[in-house]
C-alpha positions in Angstrom: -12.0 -24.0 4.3 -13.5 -20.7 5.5 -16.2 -18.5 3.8 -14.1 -15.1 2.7 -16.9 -13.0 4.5 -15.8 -9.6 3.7 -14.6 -7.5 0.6 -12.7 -4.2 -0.1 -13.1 -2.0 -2.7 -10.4 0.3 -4.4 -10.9 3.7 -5.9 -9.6 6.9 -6.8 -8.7 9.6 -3.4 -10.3 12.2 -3.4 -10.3 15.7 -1.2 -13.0 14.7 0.7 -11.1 12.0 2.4 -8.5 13.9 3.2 -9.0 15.0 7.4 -9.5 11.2 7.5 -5.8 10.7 5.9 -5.0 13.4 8.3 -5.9 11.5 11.4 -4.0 8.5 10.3 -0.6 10.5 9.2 -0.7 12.2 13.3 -1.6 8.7 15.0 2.1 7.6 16.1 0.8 3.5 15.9 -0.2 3.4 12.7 2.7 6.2 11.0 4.9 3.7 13.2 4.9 1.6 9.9 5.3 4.0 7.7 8.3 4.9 6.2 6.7 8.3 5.0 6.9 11.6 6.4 3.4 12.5 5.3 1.7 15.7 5.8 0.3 16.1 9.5 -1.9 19.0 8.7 -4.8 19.4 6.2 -3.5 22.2 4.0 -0.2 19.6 3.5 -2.1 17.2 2.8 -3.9 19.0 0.2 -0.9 19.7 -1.4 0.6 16.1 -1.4 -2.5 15.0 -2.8 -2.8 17.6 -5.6 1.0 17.1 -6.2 0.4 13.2 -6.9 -2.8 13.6 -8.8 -0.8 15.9 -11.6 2.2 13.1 -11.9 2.2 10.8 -14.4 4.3 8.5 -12.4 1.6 7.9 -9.6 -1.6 6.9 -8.6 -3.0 7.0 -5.2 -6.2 5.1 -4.0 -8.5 4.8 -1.1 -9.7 1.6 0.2 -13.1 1.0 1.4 -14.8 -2.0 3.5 -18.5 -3.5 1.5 -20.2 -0.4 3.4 -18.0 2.1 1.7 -16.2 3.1 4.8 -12.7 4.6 4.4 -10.3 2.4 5.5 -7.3 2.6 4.2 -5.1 4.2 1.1 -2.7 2.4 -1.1 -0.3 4.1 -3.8 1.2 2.7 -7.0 5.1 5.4 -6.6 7.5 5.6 -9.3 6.1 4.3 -11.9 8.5 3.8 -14.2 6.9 3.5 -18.0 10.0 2.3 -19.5 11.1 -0.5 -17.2 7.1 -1.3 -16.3 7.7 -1.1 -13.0 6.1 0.5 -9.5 6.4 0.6 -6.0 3.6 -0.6 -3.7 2.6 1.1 -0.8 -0.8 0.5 1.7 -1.9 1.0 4.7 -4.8 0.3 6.6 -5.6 3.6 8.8 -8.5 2.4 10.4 -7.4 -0.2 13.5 -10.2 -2.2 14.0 -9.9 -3.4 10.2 -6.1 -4.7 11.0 -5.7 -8.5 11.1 -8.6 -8.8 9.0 -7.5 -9.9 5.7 -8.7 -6.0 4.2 -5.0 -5.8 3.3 -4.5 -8.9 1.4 -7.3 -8.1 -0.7 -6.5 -4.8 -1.5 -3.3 -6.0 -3.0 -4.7 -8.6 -4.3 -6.6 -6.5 -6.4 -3.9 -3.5 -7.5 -1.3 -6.1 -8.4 -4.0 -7.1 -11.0 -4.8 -4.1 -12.1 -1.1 -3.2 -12.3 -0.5 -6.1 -14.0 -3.3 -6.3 -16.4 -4.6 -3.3 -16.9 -1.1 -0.7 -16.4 0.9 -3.4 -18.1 3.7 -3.8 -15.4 5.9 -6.0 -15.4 7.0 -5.9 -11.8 6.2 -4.5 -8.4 8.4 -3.7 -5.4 7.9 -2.4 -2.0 9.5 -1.2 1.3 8.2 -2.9 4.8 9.8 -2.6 7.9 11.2 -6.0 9.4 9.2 -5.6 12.1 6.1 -5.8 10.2 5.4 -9.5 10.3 1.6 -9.1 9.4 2.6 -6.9 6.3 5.7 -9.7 5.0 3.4 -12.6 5.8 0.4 -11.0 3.2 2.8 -10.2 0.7 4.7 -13.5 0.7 1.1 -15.0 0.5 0.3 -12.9 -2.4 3.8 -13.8 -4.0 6.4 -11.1 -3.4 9.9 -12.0 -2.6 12.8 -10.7 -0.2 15.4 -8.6 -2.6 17.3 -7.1 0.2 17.6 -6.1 3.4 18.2 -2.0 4.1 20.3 -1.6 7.1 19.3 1.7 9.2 21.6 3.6 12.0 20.0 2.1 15.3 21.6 6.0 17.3 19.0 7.2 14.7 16.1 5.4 15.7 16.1 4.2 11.7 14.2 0.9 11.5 15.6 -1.7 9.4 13.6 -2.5 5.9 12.8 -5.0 3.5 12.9 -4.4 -0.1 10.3 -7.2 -1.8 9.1 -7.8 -5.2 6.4 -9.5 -7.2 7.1 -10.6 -11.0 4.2 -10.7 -13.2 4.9 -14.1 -13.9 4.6 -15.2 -10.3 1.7 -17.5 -9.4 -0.5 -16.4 -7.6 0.3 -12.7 -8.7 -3.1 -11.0 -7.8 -5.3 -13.0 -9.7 -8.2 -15.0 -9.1 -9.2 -13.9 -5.4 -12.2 -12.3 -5.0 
C-alpha cells in the first residue's frame, strides 16, 4: 500500500487566475479533451467567468497543489435544484500534474461536497472515449457508463461518454483524504 504523498485543494475562481485559465483554453493538448469552446482571450474569459459567478445553477472552482499552485479548475454545470442533480466537469491545465492522482482527489472531494453539503442526489459528466485516464478515475471513484454519444467522424467530432455517480454509490467521494 503506498503513502498518498500529495493533496489538492478546492476553492472558489477568482479573476486573478484568469490569464492562467487563458493559457490552458489556447494550448491545443489540453482543450484536446475538452468538449468546451472556452474563451481564448482574457476579456472572454472575464466574461464567462462573471457570467457563471451570477448563475444560480453553477459553481466554478480552482484546484490548487499543497503549495497553492493553480492547477486546474473544475465546474459543478446545470445544477438542477429540483431534480438535485449536476454535471461535473475538471481539468487539470497544468501538464506536469497529469497522471498524478491531482484529479482523483479533486473529485473526490466535490462529489462530497455536492453530495453532502449541495444535497445532490446525482452527478453526471461528458468524457471523450479516448480519455482513458479520465474513465479510469471516475470508474474508481464510482461513476457509471449511461451512454455512448456518437459524433460525425467528416466533422472531426469525437465520440463521448455520458457517466454518472448516485449518491448512494459506495465509494461516492467520501472518506479519501
Amino acid at each position: 500500500m503506498s503513502k498518498q504523498t500529495h493533496a489538492v485543494k478546492i476553492r472558489p475562481l477568482e479573476k486573478e487566475d484568469l490569464a492562467t485559465i487563458v493559457s490552458w483554453n489556447i494550448d491545443p493538448e489540453i482543450e484536446s479533451f475538452v468538449d468546451l469552446g472556452l474563451p481564448g482571450d482574457l476579456p472572454g474569459c472575464v466574461a464567462w467567468w462573471e457570467e457563471i459567478r451570477r448563475s444560480k445553477r453553477d459553481r466554478l472552482f480552482a484546484l490548487e497543489d499543497e503549495t497553492g499552485r493553480l492547477i486546474g479548475d473544475l465546474e459543478l454545470a446545470n445544477i438542477c435544484w429540483q431534480g438535485r442533480e449536476a454535471e461535473l466537469r475538471i481539468r487539470i491545465g497544468e501538464k506536469a500534474y497529469w497522471n498524478k492522482g491531482y484529479g482523483t482527489l479533486a473529485v473526490h472531494q466535490i462529489v462530497g461536497y455536492a453530495f453532502d453539503e449541495l444535497s445532490l442526489n446525482r452527478l453526471y459528466l461528458r468524457v471523450y472515449t479516448f480519455n482513458i485516464r479520465a474513465i479510469k478515475c471516475y470508474q474508481k471513484i464510482g461513476f457509471k457508463m449511461q451512454a455512448v454519444l456518437k459524433r460525425e467522424k467528416d466533422q472531426n467530432w469525437k465520440d463521448i461518454y455520458l457517466m454518472a455517480l448516485e449518491k448512494e454509490t459506495p465509494l461516492a467521494g467520501r472518506g479519501l483524504t
